[in-house]
KETOR-64721 format. One record per residue: residue in one letter; residue number from 1; x, y, z of N, C-alpha, C, O in turn. Coordinates in nm, 2 decimals, always signed. Example, Ala and Ser with C-alpha at 12.3 -4.5 7.8 and 13.67 -1.06 7.14 Angstrom:
<logu res="A" n="1" n_u="+1.32" n_v="-0.57" n_w="+0.78" ca_u="+1.23" ca_v="-0.45" ca_w="+0.78" c_u="+1.32" c_v="-0.33" c_w="+0.78" o_u="+1.42" o_v="-0.33" o_w="+0.85"/>
<logu res="S" n="2" n_u="+1.28" n_v="-0.22" n_w="+0.71" ca_u="+1.37" ca_v="-0.11" ca_w="+0.71" c_u="+1.29" c_v="+0.00" c_w="+0.79" o_u="+1.34" o_v="+0.11" o_w="+0.80"/>
***
This chain:
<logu res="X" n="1" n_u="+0.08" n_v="-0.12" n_w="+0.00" ca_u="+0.00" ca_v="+0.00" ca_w="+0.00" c_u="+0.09" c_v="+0.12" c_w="+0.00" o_u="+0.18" o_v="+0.15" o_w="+0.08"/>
<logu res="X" n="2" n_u="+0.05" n_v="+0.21" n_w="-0.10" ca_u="+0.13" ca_v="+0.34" ca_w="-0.06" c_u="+0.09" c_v="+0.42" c_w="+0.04" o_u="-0.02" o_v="+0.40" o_w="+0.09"/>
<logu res="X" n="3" n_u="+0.19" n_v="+0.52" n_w="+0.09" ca_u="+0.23" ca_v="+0.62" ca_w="+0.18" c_u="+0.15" c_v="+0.70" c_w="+0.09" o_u="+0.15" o_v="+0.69" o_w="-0.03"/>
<logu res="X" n="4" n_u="+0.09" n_v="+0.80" n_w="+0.17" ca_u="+0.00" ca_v="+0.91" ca_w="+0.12" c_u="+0.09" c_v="+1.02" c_w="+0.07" o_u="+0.06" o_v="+1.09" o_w="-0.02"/>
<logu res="X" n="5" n_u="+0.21" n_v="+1.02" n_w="+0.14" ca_u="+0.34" ca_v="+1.08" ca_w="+0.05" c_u="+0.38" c_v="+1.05" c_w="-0.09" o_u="+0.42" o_v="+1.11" o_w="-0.18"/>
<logu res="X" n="6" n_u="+0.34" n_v="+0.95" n_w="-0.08" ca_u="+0.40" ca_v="+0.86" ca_w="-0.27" c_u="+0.28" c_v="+0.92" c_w="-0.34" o_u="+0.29" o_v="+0.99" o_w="-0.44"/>
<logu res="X" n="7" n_u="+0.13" n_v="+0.88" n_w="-0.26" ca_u="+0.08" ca_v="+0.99" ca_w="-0.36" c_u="+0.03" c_v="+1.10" c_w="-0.42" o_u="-0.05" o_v="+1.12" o_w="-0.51"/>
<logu res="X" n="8" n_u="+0.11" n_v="+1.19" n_w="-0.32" ca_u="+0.14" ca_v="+1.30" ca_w="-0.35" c_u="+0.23" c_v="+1.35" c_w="-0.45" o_u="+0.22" o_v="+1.43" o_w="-0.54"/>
<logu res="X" n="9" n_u="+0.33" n_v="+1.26" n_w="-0.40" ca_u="+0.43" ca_v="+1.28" ca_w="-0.49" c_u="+0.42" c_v="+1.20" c_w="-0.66" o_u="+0.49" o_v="+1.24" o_w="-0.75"/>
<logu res="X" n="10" n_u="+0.33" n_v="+1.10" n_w="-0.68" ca_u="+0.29" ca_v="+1.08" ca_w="-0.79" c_u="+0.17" c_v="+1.15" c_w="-0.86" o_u="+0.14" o_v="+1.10" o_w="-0.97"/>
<logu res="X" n="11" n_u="+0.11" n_v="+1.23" n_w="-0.82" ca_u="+0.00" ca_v="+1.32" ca_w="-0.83" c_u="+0.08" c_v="+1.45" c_w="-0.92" o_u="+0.06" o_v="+1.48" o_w="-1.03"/>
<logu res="X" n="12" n_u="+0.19" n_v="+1.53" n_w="-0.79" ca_u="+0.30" ca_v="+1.62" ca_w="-0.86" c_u="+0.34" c_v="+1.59" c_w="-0.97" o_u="+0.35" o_v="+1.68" o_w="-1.05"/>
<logu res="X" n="13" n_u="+0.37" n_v="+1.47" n_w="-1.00" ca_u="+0.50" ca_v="+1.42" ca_w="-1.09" c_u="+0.38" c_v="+1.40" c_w="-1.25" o_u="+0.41" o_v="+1.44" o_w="-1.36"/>
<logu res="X" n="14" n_u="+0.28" n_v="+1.34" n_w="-1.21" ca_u="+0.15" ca_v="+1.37" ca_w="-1.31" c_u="+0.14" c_v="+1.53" c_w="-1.38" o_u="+0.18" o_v="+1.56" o_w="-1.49"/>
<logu res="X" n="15" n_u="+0.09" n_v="+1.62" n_w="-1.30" ca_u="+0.08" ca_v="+1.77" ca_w="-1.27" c_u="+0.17" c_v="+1.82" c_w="-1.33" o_u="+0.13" o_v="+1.90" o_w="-1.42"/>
<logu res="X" n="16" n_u="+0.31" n_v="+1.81" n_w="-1.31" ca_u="+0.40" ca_v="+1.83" ca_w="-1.38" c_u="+0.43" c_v="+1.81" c_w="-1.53" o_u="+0.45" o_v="+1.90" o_w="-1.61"/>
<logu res="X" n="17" n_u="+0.44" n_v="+1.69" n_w="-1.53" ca_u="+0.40" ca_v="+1.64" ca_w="-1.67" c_u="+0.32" c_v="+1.72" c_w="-1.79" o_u="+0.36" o_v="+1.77" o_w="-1.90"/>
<logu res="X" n="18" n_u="+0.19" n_v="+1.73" n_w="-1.74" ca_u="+0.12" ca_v="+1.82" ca_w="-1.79" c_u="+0.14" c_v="+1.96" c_w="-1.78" o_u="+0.05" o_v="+2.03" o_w="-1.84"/>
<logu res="X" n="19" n_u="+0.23" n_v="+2.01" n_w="-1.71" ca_u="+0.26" ca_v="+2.13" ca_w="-1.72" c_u="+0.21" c_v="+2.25" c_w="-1.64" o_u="+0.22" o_v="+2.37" o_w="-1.66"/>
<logu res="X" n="20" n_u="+0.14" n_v="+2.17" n_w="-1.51" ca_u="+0.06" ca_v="+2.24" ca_w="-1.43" c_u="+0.17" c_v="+2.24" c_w="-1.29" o_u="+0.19" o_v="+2.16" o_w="-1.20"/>
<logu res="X" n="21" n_u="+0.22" n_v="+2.35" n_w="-1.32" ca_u="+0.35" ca_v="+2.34" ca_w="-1.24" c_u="+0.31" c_v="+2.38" c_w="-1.06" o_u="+0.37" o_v="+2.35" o_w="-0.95"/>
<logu res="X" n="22" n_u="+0.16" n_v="+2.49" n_w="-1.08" ca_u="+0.14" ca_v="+2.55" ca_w="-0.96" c_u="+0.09" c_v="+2.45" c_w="-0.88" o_u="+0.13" o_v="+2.44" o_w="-0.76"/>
<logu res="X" n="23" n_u="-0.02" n_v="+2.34" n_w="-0.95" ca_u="-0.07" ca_v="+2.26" ca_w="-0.86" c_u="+0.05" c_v="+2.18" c_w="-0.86" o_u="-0.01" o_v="+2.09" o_w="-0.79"/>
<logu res="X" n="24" n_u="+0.14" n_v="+2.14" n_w="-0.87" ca_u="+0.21" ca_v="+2.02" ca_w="-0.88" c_u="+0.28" c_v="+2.06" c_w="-0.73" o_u="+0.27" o_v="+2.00" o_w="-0.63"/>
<logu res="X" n="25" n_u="+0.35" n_v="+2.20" n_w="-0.76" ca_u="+0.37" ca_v="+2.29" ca_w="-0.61" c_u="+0.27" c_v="+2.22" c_w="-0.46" o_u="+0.29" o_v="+2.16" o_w="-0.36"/>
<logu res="X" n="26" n_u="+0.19" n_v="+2.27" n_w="-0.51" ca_u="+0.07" ca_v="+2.27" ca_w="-0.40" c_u="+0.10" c_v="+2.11" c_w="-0.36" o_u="+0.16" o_v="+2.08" o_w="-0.26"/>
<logu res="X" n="27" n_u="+0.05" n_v="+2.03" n_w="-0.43" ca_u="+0.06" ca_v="+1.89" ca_w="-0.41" c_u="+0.23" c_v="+1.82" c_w="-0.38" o_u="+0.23" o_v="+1.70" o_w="-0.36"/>
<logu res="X" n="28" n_u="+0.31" n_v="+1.88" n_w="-0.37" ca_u="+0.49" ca_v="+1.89" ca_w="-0.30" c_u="+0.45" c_v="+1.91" c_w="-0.18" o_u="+0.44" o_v="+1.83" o_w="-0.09"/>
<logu res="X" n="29" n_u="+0.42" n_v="+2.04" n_w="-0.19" ca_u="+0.38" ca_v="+2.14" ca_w="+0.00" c_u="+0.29" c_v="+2.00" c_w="+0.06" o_u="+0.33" o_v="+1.96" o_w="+0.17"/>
<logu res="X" n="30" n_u="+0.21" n_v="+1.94" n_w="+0.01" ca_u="+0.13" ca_v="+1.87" ca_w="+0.09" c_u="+0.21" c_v="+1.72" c_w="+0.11" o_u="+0.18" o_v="+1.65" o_w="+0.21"/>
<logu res="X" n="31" n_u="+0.29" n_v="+1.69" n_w="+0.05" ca_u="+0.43" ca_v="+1.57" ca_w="+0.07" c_u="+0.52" c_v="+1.61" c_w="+0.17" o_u="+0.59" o_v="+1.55" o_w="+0.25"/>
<logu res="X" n="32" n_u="+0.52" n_v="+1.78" n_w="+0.14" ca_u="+0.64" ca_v="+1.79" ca_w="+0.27" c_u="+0.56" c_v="+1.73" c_w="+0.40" o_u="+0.60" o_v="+1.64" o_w="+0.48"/>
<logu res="X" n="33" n_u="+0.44" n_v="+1.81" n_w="+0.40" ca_u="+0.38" ca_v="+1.86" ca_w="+0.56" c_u="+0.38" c_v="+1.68" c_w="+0.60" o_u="+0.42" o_v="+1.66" o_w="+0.71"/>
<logu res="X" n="34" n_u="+0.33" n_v="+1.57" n_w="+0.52" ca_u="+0.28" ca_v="+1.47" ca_w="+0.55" c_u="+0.38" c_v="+1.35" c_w="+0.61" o_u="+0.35" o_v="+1.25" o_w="+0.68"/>
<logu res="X" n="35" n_u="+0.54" n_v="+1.43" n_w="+0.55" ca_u="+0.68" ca_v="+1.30" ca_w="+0.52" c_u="+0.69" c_v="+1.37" c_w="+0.68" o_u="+0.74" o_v="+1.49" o_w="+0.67"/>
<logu res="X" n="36" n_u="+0.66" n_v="+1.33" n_w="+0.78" ca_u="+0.70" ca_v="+1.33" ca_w="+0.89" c_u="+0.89" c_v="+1.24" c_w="+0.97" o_u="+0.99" o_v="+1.26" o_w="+1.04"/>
<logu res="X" n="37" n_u="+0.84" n_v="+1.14" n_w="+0.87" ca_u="+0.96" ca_v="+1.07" ca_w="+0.90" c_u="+1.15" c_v="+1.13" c_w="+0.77" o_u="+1.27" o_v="+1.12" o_w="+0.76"/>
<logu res="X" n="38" n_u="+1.07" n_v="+1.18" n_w="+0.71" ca_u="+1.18" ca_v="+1.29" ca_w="+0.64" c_u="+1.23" c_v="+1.15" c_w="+0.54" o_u="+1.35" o_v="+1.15" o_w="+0.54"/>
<logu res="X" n="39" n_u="+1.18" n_v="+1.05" n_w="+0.47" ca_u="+1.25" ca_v="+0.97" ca_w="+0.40" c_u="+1.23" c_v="+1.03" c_w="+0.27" o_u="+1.32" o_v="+1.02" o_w="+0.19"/>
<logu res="X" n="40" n_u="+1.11" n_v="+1.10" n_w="+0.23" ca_u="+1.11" ca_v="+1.15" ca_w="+0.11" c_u="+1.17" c_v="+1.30" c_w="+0.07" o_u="+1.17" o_v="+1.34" o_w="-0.05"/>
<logu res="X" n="41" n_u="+1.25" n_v="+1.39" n_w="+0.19" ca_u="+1.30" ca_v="+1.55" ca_w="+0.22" c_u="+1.39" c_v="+1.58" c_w="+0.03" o_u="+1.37" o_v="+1.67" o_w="-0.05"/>
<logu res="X" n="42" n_u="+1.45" n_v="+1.50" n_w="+0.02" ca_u="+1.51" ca_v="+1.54" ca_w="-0.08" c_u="+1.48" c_v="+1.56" c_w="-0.20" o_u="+1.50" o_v="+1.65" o_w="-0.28"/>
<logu res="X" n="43" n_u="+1.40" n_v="+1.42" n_w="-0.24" ca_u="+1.29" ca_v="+1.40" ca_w="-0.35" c_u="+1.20" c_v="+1.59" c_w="-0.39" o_u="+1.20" o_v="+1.69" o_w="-0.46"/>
<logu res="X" n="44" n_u="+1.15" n_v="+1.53" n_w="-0.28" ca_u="+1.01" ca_v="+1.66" ca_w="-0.23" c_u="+1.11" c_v="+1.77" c_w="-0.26" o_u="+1.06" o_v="+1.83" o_w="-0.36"/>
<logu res="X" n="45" n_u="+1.24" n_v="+1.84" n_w="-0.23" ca_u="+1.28" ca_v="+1.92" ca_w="-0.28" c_u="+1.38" c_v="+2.04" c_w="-0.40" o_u="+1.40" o_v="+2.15" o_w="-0.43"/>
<logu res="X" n="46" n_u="+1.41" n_v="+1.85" n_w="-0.45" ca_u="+1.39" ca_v="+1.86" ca_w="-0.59" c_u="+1.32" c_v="+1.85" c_w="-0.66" o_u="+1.35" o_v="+1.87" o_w="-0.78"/>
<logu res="X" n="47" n_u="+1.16" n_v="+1.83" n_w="-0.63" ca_u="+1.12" ca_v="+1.86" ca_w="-0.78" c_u="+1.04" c_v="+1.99" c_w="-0.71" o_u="+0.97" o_v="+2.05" o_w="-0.80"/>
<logu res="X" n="48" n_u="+1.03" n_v="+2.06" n_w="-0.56" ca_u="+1.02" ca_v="+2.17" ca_w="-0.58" c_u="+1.06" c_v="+2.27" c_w="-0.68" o_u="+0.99" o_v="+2.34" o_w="-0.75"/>
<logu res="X" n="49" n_u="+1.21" n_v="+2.27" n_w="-0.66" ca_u="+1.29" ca_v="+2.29" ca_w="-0.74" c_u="+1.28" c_v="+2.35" c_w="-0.90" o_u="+1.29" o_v="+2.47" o_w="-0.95"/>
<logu res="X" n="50" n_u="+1.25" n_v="+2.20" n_w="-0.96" ca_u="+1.16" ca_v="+2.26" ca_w="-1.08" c_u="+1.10" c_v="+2.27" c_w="-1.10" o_u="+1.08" o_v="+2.28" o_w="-1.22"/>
<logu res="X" n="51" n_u="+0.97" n_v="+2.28" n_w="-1.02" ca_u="+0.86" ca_v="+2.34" ca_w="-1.07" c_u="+0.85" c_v="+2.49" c_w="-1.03" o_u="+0.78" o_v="+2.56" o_w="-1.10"/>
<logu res="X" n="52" n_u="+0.95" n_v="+2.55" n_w="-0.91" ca_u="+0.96" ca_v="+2.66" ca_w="-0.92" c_u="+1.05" c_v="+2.71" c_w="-1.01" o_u="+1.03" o_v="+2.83" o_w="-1.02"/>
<logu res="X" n="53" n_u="+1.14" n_v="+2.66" n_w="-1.09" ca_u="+1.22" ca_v="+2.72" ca_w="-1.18" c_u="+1.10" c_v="+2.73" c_w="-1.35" o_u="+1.10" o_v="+2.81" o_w="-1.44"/>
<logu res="X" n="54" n_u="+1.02" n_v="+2.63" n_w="-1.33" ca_u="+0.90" ca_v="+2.65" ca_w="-1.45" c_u="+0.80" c_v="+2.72" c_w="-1.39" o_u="+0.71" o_v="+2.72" o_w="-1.48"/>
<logu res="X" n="55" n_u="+0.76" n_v="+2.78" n_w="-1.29" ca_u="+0.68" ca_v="+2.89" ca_w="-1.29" c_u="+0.77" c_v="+3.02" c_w="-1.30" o_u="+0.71" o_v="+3.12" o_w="-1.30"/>
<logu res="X" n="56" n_u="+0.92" n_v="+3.03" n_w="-1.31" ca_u="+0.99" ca_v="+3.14" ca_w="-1.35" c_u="+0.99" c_v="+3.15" c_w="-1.23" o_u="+0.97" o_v="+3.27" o_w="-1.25"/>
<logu res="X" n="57" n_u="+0.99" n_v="+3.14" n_w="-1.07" ca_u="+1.01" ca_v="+3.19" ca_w="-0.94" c_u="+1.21" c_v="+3.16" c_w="-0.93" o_u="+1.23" o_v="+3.09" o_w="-0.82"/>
<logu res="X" n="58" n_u="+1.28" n_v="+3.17" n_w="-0.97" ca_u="+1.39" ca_v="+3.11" ca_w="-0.97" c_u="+1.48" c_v="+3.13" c_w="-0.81" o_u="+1.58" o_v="+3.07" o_w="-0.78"/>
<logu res="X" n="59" n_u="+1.41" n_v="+3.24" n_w="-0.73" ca_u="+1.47" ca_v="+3.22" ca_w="-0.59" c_u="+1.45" c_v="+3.17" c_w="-0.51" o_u="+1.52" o_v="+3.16" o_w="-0.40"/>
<logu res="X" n="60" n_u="+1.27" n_v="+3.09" n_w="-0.56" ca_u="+1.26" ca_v="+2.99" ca_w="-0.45" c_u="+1.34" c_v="+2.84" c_w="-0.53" o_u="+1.40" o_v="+2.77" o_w="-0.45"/>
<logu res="X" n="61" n_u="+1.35" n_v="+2.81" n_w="-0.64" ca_u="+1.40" ca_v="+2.71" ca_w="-0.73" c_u="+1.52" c_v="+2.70" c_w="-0.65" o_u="+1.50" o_v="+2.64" o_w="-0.54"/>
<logu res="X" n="62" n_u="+1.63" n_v="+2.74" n_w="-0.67" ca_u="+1.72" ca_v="+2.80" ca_w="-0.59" c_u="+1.77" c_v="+2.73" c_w="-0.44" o_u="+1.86" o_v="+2.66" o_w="-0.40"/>
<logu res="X" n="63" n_u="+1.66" n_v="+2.80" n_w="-0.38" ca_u="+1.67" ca_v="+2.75" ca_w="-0.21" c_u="+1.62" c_v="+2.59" c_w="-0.24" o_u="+1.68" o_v="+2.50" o_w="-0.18"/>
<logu res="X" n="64" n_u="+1.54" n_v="+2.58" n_w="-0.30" ca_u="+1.46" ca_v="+2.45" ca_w="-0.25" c_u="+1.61" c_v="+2.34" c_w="-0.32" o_u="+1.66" o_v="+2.25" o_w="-0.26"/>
<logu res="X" n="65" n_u="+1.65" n_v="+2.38" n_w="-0.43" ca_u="+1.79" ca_v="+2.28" ca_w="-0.48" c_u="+1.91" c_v="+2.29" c_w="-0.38" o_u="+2.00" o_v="+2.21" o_w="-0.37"/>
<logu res="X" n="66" n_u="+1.89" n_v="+2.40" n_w="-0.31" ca_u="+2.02" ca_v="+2.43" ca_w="-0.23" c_u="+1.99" c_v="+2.38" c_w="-0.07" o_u="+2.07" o_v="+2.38" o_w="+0.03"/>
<logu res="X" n="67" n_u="+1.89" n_v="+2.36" n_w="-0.07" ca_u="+1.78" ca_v="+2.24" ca_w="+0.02" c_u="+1.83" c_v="+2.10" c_w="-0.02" o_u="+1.90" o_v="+2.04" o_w="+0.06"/>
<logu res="X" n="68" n_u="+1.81" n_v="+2.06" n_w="-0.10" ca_u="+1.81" ca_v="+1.90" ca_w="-0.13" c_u="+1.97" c_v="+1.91" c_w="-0.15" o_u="+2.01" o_v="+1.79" o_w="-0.16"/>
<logu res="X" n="69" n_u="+2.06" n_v="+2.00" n_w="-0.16" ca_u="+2.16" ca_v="+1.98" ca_w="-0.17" c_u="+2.27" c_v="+1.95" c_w="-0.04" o_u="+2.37" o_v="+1.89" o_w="-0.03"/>
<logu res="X" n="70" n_u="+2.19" n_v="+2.05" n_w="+0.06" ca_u="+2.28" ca_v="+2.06" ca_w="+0.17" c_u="+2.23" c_v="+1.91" c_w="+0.29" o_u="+2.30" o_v="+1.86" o_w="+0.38"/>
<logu res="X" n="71" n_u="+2.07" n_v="+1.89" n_w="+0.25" ca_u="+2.04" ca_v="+1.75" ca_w="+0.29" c_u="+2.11" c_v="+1.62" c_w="+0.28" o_u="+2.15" o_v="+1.55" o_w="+0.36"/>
<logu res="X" n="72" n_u="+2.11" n_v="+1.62" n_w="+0.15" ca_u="+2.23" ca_v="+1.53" ca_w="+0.07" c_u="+2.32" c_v="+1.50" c_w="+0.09" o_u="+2.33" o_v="+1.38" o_w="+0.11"/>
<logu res="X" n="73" n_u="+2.43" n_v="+1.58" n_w="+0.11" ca_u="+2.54" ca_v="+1.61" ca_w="+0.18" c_u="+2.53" c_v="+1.59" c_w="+0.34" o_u="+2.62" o_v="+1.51" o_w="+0.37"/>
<logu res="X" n="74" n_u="+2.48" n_v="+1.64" n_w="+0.41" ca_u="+2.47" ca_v="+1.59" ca_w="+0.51" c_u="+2.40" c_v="+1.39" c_w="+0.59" o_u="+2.41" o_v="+1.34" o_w="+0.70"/>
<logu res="X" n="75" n_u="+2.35" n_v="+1.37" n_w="+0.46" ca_u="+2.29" ca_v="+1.22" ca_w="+0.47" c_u="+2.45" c_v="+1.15" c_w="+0.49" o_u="+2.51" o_v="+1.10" o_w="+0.58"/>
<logu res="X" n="76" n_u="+2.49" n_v="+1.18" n_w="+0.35" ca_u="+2.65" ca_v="+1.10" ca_w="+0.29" c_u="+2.71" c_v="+1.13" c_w="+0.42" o_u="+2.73" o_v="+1.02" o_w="+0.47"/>
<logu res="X" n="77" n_u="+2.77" n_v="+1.25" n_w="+0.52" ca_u="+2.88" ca_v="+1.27" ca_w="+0.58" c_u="+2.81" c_v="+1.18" c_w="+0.72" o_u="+2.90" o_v="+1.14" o_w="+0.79"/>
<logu res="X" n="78" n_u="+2.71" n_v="+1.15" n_w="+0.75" ca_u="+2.63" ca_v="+1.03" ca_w="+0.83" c_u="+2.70" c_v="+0.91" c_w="+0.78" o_u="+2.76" o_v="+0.83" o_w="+0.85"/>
<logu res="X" n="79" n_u="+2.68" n_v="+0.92" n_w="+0.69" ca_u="+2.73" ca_v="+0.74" ca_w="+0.59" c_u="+2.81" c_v="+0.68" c_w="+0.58" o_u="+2.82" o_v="+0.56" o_w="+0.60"/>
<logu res="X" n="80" n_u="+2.93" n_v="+0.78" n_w="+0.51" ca_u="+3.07" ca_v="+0.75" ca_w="+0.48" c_u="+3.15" c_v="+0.68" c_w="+0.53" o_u="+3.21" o_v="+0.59" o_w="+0.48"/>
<logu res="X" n="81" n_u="+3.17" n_v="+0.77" n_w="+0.71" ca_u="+3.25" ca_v="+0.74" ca_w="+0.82" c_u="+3.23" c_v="+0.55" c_w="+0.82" o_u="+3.32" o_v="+0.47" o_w="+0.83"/>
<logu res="X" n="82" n_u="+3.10" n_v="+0.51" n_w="+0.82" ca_u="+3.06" ca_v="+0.40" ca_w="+0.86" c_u="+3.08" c_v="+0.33" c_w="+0.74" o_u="+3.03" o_v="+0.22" o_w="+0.77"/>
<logu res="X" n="83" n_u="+3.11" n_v="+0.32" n_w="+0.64" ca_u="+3.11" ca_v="+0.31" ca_w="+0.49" c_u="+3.26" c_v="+0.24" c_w="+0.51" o_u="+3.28" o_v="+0.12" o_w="+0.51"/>
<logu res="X" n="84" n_u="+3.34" n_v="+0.33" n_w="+0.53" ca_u="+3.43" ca_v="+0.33" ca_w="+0.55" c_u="+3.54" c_v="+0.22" c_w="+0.67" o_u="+3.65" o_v="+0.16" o_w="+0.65"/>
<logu res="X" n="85" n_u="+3.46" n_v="+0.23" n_w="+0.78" ca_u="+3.49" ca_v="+0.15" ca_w="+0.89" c_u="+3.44" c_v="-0.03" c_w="+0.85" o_u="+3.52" o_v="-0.12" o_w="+0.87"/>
<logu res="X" n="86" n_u="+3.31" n_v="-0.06" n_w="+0.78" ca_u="+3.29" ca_v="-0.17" ca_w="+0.74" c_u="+3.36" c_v="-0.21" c_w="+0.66" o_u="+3.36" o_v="-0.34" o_w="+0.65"/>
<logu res="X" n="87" n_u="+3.43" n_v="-0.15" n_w="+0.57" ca_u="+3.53" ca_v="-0.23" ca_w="+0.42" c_u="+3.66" c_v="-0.24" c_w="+0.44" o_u="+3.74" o_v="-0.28" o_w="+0.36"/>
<logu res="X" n="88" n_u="+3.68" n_v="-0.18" n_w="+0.59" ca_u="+3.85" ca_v="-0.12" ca_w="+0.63" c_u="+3.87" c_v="-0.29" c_w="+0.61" o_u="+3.78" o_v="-0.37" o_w="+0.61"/>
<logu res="X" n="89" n_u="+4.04" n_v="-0.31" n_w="+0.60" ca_u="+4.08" ca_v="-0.44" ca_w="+0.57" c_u="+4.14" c_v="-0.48" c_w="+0.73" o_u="+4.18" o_v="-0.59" o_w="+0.75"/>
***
């Protein structure tokens, strides 16, 4: 069964498609508020992302990439250390 997150986020990703970039927005905002457990944070703000850079808003585009970016990075520097310690010889 899906997470009411997935379908949100396949709702967006529909919306999108067709070019309806505001609702696709609206329906992201409603995946953030819902992803309580944060497994979807980065997803959700990448395709913020572009759908604010396709409504022409390019400073929220911007944040929300510079959002999934600094999340990202911060997941990996969680990971690595341990990445690292499991394959040491």
């Amino acid at each position: 069964m899906q997470s009411q997150v997935q379908i949100y986020l396949d709702d967006a990703r529909k919306l999108q498609k067709n070019g309806d970039y505001e609702q696709a927005i609206s329906f992201l905002k409603s995946a953030y508020l819902e992803d309580s457990l944060k497994l979807h944070e980065i997803e959700i703000e990448k395709l913020l992302s572009f759908n604010y850079r396709k409504t022409g808003d390019y400073n929220l585009a911007l944040l929300h990439i510079n959002r999934a970016i600094n999340r990202n990075s911060k997941k990996w520097s969680l990971i690595l250390p341990l990445m690292s310690t499991q394959y040491a010889s």
